[in-house]
N, C-alpha and C positions, 0 to 999 in steps of 0.2 A: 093581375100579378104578372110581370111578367121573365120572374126566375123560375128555373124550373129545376125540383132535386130530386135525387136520387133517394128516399127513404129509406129502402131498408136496408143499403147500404152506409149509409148517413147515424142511421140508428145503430148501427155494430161500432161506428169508427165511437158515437161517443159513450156506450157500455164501455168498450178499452180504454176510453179516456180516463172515465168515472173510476171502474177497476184499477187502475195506474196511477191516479192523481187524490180521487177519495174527494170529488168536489164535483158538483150538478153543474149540467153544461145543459144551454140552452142555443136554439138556432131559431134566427129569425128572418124571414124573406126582406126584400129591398123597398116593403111598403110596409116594413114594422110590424109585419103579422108572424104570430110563432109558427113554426113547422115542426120541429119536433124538440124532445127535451130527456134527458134521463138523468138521474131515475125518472118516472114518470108520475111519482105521486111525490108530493110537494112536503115540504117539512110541517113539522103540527104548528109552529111560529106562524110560516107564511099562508098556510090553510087558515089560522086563529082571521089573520088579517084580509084576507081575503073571504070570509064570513059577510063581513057586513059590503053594502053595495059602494061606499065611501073610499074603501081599499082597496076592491076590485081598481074601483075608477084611479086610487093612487098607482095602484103599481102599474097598471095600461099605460099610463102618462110618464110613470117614473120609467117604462122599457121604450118610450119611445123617444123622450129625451135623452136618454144613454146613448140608443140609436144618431139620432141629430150629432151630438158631439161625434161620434164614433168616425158616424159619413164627412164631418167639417175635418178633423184633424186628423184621417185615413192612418192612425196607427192606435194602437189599444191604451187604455185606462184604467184604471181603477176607482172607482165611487163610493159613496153612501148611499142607498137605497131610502125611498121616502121613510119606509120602517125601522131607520137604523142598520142595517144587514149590509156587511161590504161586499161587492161586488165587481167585478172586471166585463169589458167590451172588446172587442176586437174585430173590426170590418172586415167581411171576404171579398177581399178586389180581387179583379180580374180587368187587365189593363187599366185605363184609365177609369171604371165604372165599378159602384157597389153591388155587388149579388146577393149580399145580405149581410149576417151579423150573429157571431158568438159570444154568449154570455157566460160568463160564471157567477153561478150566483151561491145565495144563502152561506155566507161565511162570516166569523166574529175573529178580531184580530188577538190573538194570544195575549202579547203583549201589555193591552191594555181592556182585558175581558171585560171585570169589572161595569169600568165605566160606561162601554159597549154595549153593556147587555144593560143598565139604569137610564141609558138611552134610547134603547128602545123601548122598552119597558113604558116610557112616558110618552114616545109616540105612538103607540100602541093606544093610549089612552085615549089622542086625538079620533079614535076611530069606535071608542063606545066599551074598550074592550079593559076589564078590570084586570087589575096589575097582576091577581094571584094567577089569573089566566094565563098573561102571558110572560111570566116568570114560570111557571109550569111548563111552557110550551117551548119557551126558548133554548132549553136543553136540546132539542133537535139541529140545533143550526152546529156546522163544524166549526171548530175552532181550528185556527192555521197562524203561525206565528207568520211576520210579513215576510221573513225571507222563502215562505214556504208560497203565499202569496204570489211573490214575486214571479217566483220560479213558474207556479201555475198559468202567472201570464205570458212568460216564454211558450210553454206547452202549449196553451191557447193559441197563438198567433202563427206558428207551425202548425198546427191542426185546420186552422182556417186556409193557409197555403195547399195542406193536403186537399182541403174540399174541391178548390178546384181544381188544380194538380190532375185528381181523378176524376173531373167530371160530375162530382157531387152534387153542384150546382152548378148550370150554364143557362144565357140568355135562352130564350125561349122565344129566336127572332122572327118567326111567322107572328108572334104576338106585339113586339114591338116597332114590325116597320109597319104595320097596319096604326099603330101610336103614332110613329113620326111621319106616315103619311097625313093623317088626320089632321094632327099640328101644322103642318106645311102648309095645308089645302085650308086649312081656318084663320092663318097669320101672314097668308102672301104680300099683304099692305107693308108689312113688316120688314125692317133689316135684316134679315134669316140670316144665319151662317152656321158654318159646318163648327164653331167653340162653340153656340150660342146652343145648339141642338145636342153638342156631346154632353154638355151643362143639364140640359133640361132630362136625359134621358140616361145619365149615370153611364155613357159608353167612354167609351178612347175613341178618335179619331179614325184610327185602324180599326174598330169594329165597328164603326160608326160606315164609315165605305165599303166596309164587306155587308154589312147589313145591306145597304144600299146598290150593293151591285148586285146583291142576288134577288132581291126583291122585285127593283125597279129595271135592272138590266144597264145602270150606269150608274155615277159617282153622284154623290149629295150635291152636290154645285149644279152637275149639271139637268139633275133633276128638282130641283129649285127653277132654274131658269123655264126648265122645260113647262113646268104648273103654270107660271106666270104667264108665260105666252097663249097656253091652252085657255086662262084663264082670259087676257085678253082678248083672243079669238069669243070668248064667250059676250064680254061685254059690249062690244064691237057693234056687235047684234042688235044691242040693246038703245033703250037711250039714253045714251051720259056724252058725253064730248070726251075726246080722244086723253084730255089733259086730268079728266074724273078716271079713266080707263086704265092711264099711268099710276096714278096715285093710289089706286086699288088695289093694283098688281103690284106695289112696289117698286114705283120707277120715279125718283123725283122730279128728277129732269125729263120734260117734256121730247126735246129736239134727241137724248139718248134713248127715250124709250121708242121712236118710231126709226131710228139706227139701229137697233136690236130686233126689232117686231121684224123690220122687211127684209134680214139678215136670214133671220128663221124662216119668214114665210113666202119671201120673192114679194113680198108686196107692204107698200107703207100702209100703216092703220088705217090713211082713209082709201084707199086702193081696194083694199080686204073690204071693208066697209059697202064701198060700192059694188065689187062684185059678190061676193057672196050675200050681202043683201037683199040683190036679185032673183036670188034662188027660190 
């Protein structure tokens, strides 16, 4: 994981929520694993559902598909839960990268209760669970007409700016440039670039080189270069021909990767070659 929150401050902002709004707010890290939720105990509907191992496994799959859309289309939603139950998403960015994710969940639309609830009711069924069951238990879930809905996903999406605002949740970047070193040092063959890494690792560009410059003591480019050469100098050593050496390191062209090697090192690959060789 590598977001880091603030708990028990996180846990007060959503009691205020809850208290103020009357609807379960949940928080979830930027690897789709929950951190924290209030209330804390689940409605008798989504407990009913979460009984059998079936439903467990639906709603893990139904919070992290929410999740996926949330992180693709970077602004909130509204959905259908696998059990029927409407619910909202809304991603906590922080520049160009996700730090997580606010749910709201367990809610039935006023409007059209009724149907809402004959709807779940029969996917409830999907999971073993008899109608009188969950028509008994459905009464736990709020009802919200959708402009109350609505509003709630206003609330939610200010409340996810508060998170990080305060510091609620922030990169947790001794954990992540040990990530993007890793990647670097495993993909050198590779076209690396500073979109391709802000891509794989949920940053902006701008946290992406602050990462990078405190970690490695320079900018992502030039710490890219810098592996490939070190990496270079490694194989150099070894036996491959100078042209296996490039191509390893990511240099397609032959005649630019010994234009670059002897730039860094005062010596063309097979120079290096021969004298550290000797060593």
């Amino acid at each position: 994981m590598i977001t880091s929150f603030d708990i028990q401050n996180l846990e007060k902002l959503l009691k205020d929520f809850y208290t103020a709004v009357g609807i379960r707010i949940s928080i979830f890290d930027n690897e789709f694993n929950l951190v924290t939720e209030y209330p804390k105990i689940a409605p008798s509907y989504c407990t009913l559902i979460r009984s059998t191992e079936a439903g467990r496994g639906g709603c893990r799959k139904c919070d992290m598909e929410a999740c996926l859309r949330a992180k693709k289309l970077r602004k909130p939603h509204i959905y259908t839960c696998h059990a029927g139950i409407t619910e909202a998403i809304t991603p906590i960015q922080l520049g160009g990268g996700v730090l997580g994710y606010a749910i709201l969940a367990h809610m039935l639309p006023t409007e059209d209760y009724e149907s809402a609830v004959k709807n779940a009711c029969e996917l409830a069924e999907n999971y073993g669970i008899a109608k009188r069951e969950s028509i008994r238990a459905i009464s736990s879930i709020t009802s919200k007409t959708t402009e109350e809905i609505h509003a709630a996903v206003s609330i939610l999406e200010a409340v996810s700016s508060y998170v990080y605002i305060r510091n609620l949740a922030v990169w947790k970047n001794e954990d992540i440039s040990l990530e993007i070193e890793k990647y670097i040092k495993a993909n050198l063959n590779e076209a690396l670039s500073s979109e391709g890494l802000c891509k794989q690792f949920n940053v902006s560009r701008s946290n992406l080189y602050q990462i990078s410059l405190k970690a490695f003591g320079m900018g992502i480019k030039q710490y890219i270069a810098y592996c490939r050469i070190e990496k270079a100098k490694q194989l150099l050593l070894e036996d491959y021909s100078i042209l296996e050496v490039a191509e390893a390191c990511g240099y397609g062209e032959y005649n630019y990767f010994c234009k670059v090697f002897k730039k860094a090192t005062g010596l063309s690959p097979s120079e290096y070659r021969k004298v550290k060789g000797n060593k």
